[in-house]
VEXVEXPA-111575 format. One record per residue: residue in three letters; residue number from 0; x, z, y of N, C-alpha, C in turn. Coordinates in steps of 0.1 Angstrom, whole numbers. Each point is the difference from the previous one (the first is absolute). Layout:
Ala|NUM|X|Z|Y|X|Z|Y|X|Z|Y .
...
***
This chain:
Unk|0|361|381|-170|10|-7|-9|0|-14|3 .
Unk|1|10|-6|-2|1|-15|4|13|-7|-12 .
Unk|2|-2|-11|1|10|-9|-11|13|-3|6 .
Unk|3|13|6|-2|11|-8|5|3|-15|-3 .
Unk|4|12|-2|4|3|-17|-3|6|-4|-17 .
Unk|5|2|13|-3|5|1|-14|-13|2|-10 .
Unk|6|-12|3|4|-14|3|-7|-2|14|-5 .
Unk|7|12|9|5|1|13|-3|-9|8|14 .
Unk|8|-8|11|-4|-10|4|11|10|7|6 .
Unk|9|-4|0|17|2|9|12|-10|12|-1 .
Unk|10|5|12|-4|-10|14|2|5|6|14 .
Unk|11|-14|0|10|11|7|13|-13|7|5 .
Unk|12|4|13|5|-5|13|3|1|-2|13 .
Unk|13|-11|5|11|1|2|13|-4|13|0 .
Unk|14|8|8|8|-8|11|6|6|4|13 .
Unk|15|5|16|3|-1|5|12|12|12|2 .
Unk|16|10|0|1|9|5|1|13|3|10 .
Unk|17|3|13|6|6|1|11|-6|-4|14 .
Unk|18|-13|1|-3|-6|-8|12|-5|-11|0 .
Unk|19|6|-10|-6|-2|-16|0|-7|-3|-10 .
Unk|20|-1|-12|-4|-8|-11|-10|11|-5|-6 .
Unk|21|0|2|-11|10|-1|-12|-2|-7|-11 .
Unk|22|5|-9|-10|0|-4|-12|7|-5|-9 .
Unk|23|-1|-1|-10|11|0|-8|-7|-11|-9 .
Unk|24|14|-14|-4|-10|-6|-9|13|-4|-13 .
Unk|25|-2|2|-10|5|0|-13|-2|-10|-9 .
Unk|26|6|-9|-4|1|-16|-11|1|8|-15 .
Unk|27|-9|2|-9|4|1|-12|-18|-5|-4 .
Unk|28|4|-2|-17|-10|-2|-4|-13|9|-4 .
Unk|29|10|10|0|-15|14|-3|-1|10|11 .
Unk|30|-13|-2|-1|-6|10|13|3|16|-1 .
Unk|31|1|2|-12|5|15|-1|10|3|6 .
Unk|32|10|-7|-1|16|7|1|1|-5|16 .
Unk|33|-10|-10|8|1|5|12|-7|8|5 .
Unk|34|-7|9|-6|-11|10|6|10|11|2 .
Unk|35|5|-1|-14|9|12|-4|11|1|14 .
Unk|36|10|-10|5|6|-3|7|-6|4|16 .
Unk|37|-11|-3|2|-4|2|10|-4|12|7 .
Unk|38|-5|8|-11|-5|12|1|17|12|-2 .
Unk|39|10|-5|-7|13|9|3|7|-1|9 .
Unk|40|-3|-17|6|5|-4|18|-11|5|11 .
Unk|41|-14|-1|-2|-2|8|15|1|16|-2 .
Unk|42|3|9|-11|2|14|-3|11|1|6 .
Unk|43|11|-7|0|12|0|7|-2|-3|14 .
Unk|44|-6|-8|6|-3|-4|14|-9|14|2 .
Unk|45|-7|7|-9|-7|13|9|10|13|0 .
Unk|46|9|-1|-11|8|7|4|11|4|11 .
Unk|47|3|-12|4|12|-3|11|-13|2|14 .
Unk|48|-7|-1|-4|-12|3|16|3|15|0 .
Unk|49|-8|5|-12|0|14|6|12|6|-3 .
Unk|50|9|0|3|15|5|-1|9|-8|17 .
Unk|51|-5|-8|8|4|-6|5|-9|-4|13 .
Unk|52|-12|3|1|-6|-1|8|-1|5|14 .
Unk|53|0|-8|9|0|7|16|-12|4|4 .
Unk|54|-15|0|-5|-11|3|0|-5|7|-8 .
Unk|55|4|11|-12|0|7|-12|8|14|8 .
Unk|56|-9|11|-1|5|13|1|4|3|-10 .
Unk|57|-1|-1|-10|-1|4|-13|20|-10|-7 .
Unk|58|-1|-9|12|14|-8|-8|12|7|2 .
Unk|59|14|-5|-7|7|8|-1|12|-6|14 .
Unk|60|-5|-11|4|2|-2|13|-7|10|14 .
Unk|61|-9|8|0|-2|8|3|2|12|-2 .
Unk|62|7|3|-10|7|14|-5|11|3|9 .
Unk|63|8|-18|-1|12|4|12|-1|-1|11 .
Unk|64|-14|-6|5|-1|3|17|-2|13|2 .
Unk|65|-8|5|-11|0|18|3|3|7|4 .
Unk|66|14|-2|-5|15|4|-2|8|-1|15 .
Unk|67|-5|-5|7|6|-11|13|1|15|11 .
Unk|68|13|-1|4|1|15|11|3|12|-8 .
Unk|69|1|0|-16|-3|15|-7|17|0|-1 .
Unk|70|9|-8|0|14|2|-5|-1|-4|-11 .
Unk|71|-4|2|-10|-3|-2|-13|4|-11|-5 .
Unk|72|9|-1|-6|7|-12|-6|-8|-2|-19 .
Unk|73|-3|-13|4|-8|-4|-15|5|-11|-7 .
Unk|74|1|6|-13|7|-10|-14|-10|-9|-3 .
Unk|75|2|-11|1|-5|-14|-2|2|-2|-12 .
Unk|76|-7|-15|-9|-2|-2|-12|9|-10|2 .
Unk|77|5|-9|-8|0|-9|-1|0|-11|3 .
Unk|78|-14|-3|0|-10|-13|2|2|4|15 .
Unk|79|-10|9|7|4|5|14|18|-1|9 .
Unk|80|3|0|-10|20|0|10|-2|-13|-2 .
Unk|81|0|-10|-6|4|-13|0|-6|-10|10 .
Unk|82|-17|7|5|-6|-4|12|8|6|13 .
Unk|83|3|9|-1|5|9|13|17|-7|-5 .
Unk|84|7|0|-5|12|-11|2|-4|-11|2 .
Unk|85|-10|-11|-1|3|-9|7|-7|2|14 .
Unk|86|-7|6|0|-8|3|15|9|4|10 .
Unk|87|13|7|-1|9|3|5|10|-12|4 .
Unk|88|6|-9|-13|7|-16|0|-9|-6|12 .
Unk|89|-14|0|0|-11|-9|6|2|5|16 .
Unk|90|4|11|2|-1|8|14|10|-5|5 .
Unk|91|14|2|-9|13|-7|7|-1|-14|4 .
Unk|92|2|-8|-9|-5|-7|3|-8|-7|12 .
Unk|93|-10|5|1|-12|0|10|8|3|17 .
Unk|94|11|10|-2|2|0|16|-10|12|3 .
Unk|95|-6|8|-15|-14|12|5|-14|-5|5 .
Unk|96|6|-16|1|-18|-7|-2|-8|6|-12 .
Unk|97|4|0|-14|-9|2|-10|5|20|-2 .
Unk|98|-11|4|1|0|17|0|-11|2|-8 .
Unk|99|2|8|-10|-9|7|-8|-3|12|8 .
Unk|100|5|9|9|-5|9|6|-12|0|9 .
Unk|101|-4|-17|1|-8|0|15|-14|-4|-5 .
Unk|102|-6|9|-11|-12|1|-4|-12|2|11 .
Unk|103|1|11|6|-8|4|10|-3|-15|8 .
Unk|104|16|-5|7|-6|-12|7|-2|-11|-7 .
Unk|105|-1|-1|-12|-10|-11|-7|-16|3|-1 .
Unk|106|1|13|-5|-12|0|0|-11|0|12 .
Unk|107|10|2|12|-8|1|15|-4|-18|3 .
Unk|108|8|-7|-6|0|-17|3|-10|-8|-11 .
Unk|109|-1|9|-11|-7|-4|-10|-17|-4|-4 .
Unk|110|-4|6|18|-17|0|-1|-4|6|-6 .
Unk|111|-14|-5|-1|-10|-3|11|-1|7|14 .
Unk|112|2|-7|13|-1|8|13|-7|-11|6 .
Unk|113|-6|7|16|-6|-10|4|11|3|12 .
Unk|114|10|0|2|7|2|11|19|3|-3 .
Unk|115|5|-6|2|14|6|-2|3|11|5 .
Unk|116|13|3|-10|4|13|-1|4|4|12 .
Unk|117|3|10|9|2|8|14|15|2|0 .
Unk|118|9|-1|7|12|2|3|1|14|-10 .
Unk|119|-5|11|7|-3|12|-4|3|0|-17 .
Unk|120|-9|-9|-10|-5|0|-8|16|-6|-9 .
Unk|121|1|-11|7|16|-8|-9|12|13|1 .
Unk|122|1|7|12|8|12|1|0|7|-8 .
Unk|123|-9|5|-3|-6|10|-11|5|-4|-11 .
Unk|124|-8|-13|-7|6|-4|-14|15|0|3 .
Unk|125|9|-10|4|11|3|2|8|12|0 .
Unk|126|-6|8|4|6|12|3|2|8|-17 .
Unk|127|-11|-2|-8|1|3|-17|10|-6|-5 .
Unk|128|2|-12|1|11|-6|-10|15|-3|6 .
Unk|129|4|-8|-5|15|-2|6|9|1|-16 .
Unk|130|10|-7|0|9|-3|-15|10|15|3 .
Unk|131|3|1|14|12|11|-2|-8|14|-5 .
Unk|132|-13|3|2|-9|9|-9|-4|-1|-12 .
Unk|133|7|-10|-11|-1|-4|-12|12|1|-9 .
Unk|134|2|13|-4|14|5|-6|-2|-8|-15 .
Unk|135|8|-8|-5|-4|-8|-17|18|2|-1 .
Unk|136|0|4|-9|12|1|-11|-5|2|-10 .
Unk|137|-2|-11|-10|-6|2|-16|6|11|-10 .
Unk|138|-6|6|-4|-16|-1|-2|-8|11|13 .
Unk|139|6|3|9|-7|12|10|-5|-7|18 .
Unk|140|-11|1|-3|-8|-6|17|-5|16|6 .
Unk|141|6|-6|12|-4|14|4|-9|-12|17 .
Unk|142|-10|8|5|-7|-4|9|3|11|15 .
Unk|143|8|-3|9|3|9|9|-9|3|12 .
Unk|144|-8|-10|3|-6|-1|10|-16|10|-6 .
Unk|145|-6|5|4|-16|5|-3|-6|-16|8 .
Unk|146|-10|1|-8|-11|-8|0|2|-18|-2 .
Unk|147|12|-2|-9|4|-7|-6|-6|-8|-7 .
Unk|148|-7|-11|-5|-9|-10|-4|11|-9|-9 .
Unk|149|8|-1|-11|2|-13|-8|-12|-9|-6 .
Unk|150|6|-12|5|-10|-10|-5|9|-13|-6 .
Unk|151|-5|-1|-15|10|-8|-9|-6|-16|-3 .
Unk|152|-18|4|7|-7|-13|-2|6|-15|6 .
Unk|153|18|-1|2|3|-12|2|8|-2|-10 .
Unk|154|1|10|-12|6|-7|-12|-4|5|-10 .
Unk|155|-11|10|-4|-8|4|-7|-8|-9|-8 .
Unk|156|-7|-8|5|-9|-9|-6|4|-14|-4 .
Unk|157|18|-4|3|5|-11|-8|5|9|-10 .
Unk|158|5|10|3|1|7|-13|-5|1|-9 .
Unk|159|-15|7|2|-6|0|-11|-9|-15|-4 .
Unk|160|2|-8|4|-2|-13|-4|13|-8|-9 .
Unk|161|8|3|2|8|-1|-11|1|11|-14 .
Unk|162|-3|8|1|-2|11|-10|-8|-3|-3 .
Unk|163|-15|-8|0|-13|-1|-6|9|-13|-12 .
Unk|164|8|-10|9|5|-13|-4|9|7|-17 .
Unk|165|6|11|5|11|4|-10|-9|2|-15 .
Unk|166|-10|14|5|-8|4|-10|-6|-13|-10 .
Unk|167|-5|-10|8|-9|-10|-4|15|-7|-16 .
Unk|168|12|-4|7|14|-3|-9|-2|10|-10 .
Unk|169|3|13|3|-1|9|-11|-8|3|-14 .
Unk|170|-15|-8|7|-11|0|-6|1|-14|-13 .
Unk|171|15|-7|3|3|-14|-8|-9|-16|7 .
Unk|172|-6|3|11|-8|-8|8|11|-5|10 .
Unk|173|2|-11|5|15|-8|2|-11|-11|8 .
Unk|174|-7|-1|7|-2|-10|3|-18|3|12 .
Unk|175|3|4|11|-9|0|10|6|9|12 .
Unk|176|-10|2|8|6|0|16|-12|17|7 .
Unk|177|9|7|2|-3|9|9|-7|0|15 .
Unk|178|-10|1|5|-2|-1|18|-4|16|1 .
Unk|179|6|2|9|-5|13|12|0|0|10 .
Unk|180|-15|-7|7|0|2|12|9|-13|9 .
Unk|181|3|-10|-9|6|-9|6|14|-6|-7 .
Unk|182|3|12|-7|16|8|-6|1|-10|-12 .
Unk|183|9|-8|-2|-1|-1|-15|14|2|-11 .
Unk|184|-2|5|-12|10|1|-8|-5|-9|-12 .
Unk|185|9|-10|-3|-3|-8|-11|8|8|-17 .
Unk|186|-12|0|-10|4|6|-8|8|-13|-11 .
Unk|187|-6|-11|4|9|-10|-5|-7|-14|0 .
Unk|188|5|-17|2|-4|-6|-1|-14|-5|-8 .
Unk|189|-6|-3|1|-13|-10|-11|11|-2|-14 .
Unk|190|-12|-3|-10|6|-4|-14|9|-9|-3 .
Unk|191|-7|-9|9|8|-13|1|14|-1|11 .
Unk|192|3|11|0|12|-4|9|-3|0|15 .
Unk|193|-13|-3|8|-3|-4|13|-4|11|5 .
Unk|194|4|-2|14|0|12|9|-19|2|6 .
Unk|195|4|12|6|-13|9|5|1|-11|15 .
Unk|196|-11|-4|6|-1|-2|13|-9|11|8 .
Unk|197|11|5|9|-7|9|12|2|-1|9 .
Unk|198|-16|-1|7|-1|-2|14|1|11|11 .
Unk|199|7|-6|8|2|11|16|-12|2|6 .
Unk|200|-4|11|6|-7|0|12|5|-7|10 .
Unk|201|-9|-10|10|0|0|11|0|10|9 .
Unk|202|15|5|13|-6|10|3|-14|3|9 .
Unk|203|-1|-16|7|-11|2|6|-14|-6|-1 .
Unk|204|2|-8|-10|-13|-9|-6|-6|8|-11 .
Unk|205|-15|1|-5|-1|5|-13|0|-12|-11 .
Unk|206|11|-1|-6|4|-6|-8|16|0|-2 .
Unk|207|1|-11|-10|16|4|-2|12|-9|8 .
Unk|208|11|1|0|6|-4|7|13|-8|-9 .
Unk|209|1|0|-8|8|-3|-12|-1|2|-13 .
Unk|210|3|-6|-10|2|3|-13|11|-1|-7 .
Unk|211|10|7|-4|13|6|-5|-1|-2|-19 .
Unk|212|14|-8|-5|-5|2|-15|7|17|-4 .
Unk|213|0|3|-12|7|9|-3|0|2|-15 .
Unk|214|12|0|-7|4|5|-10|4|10|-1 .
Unk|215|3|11|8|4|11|-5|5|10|13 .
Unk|216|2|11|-2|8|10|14|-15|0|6 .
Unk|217|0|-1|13|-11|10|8|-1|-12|17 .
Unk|218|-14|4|6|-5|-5|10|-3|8|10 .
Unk|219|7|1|12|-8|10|13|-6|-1|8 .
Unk|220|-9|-2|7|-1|-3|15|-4|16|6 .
Unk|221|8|-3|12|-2|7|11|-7|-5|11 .
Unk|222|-8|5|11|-6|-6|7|-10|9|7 .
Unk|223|-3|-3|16|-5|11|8|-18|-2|2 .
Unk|224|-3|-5|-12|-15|-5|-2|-6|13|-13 .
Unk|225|8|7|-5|-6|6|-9|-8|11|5 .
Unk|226|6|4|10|-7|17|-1|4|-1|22 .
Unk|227|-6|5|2|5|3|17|-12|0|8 .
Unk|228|0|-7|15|-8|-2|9|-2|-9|5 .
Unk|229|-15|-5|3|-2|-14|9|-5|10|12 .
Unk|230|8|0|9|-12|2|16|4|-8|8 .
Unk|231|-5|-6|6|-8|-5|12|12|-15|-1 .
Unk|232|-6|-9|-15|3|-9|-4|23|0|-2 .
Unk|233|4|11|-2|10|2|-3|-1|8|-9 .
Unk|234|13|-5|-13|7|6|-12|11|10|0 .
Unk|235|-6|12|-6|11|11|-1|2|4|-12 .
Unk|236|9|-6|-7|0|1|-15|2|15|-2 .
Unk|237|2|5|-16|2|15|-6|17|-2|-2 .
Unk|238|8|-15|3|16|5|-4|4|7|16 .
Unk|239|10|11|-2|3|7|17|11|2|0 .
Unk|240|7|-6|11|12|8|-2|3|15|6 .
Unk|241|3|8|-9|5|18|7|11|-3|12 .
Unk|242|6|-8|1|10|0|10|-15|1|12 .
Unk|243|-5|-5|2|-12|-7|14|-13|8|-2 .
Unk|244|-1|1|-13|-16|6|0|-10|-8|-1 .
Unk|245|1|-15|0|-7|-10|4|2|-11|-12 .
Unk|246|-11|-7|-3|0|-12|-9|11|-12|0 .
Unk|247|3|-3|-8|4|-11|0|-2|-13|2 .
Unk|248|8|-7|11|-12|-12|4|7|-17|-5 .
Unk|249|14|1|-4|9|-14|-6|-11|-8|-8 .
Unk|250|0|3|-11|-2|-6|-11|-19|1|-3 .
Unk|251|-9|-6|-3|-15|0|-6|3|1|-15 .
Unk|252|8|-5|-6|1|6|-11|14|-6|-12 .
Unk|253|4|6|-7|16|-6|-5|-4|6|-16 .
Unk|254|0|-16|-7|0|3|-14|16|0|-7 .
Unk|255|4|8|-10|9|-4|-6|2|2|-22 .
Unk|256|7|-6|2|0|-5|-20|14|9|1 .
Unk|257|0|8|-14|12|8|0|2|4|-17 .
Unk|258|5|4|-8|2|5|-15|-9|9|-3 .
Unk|259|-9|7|12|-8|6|-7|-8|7|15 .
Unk|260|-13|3|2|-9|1|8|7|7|5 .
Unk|261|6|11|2|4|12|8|8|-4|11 .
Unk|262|11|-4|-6|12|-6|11|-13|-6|9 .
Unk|263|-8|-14|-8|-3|-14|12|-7|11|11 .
Unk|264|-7|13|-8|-9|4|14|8|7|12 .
Unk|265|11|7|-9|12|5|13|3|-12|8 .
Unk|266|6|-12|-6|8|-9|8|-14|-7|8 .
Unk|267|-11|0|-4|-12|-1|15|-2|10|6 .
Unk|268|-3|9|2|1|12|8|9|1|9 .
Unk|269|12|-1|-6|13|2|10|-3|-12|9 .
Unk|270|2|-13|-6|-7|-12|9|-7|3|11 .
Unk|271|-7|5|-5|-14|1|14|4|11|8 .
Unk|272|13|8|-4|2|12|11|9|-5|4 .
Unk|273|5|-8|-5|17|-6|10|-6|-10|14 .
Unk|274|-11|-9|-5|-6|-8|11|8|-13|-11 .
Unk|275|-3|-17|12|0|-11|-6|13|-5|2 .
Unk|276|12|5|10|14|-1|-3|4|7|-11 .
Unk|277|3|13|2|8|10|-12|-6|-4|-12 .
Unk|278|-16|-1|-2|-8|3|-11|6|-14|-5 .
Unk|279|-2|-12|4|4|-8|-8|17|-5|-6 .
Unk|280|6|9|13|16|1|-2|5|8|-12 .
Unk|281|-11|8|-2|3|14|-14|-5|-8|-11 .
Unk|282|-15|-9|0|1|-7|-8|6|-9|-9 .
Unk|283|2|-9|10|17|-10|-7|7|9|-7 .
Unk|284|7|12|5|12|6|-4|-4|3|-12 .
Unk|285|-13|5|0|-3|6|-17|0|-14|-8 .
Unk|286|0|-12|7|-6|-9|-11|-11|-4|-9 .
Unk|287|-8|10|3|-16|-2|-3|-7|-11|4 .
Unk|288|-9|-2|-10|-9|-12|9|-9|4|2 .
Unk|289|-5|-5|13|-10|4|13|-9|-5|5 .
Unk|290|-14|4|6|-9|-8|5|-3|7|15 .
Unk|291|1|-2|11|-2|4|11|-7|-2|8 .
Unk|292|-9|5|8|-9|-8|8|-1|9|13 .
Unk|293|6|-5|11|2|14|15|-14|3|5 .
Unk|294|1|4|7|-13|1|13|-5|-12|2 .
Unk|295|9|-4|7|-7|-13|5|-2|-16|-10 .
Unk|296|2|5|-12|-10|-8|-12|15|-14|-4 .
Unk|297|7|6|1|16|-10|-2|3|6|-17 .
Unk|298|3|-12|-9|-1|3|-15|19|-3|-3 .
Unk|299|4|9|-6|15|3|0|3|1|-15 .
Unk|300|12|2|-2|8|3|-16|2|-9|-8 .
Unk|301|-1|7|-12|13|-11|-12|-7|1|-12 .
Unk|302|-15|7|-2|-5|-9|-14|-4|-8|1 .
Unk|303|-5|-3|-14|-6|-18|-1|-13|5|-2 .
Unk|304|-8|-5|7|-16|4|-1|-6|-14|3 .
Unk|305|-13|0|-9|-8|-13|4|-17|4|6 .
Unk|306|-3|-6|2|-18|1|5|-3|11|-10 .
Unk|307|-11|8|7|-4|10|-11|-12|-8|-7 .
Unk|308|-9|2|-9|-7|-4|-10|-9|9|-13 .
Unk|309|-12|-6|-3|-10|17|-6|6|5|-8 .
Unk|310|13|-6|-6|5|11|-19|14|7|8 .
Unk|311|2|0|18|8|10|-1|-5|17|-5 .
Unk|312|5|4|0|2|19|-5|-10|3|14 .
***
């Protein structure tokens, strides 16, 4: 717990979710009603895992890779069609850089290895997925290819970071900030009117690279430091493109500020798969504000960000 600038306490929860290091921190004056809050927001963050997970047999994202090669056309929920419509928008878009079908070769890119993947080996994954083997007319997905792998973990986890943000509103709590894993969804400014400061990763220093204010809508960064390969003093990040089979090398990492976490993590994603012409050409056009940083350590875009500092998020 800590004192805001209004003398109303900060209650904020760390834990471990989807993978990452997560926390949630809440401005009210009673400890209860952010316990209360917290515990209905990470119940909702464990639900979208195991319903959604690429590492979960048991998830219902694995029900429909099951499915993959059977013909078997499957009725979708909802909640599920509205990811699989924009994952579809995200694919056009993309030019087929961003593919939810190309699980297998994420997961081949995603480590731990002490050696890169084998020609043989990128073939193979490739050979599972592909978008023209992803039949989606809502509410019915049908998976045509056998041995098919969807993987949603590039919009899954701003998702349910806004969903923790929504619950927490619902709960009549109006005033703190979501992180997952990096991800943030603001549930609403401080008491006093003043915004949340969050800081960027550096993608290649450990420490931060910027500090961003924020009142409201959602925070992304993308970037090829999260999850991948160092060998033999080179970076192979976990973003790939299915067109290649191979990592993407433009961008070290592209933050962006958007109405609400989900879009900003699409519109970085797509960033990082278009490279540092298109990616920042698609940027502008969305009008989003942006924080960019390429390969070779050159700092780009159009928010306002100052020095980072200890009370960023």
């Amino acid at each position: 717990m800590s004192v805001g600038q209004s003398g109303v306490e900060i209650w904020r929860r760390d834990f471990v979710s989807m993978g990452c290091p997560c926390s949630i921190q809440i401005e009210v004056q009673a400890r209860e009603r952010a316990e209360a809050a917290f515990a209905a927001a990470i119940a909702e963050l464990d639900r979208l895992e195991r319903k959604y997970s690429h590492y979960r047999d048991d998830s219902l994202l694995a029900q429909w890779c099951a499915a993959a090669g059977s013909g078997e056309a499957l009725e979708v929920d909802p909640e599920s069609a509205d990811l699989l419509d924009l994952a579809s928008v995200l694919h056009e878009q993309s030019a087929g850089a961003f593919d939810i079908s190309a699980g297998a070769l994420a997961r081949l890119w995603a480590g731990p290895r002490v050696s890169l993947p084998s020609p043989s080996e990128i073939a193979e994954a490739m050979a599972t997925g592909g978008w023209q083997h992803l039949v989606w007319q809502r509410p019915w997905l049908r998976l045509e290819q056998a041995g098919m792998r969807l993987d949603l973990g590039s919009l899954v986890k701003e998702y349910a970071a806004d969903r923790a943000a929504a619950i927490c509103r619902e709960q009549g709590l109006m005033h703190g900030i979501v992180e997952l894993g990096g991800d943030l969804s603001v549930i609403g400014p401080h008491v006093d009117g003043a915004p949340w400061r969050a800081g960027v990763r550096h993608p290649r220093l450990p420490a931060a690279l910027a500090a961003i204010e924020l009142l409201d809508g959602g925070l992304a960064t993308s970037g090829d430091y999260e999850r991948g390969l160092l060998l033999d003093g080179k970076r192979y990040g976990h973003i790939v493109d299915p067109r290649t089979g191979w990592p993407v090398t433009g961008f070290a990492s592209v933050s962006v500020l958007a109405p609400n976490c989900l879009v900003a993590g699409a519109a970085a994603t797509l960033a990082m798969l278009l490279g540092v012409d298109a990616g920042a050409r698609y940027l502008s056009e969305l009008g989003l504000p942006h924080l960019t940083v390429s390969a070779d350590g050159q700092i780009g875009g159009t928010v306002a960000w100052v020095d980072p500092d200890p009370q960023s998020v």
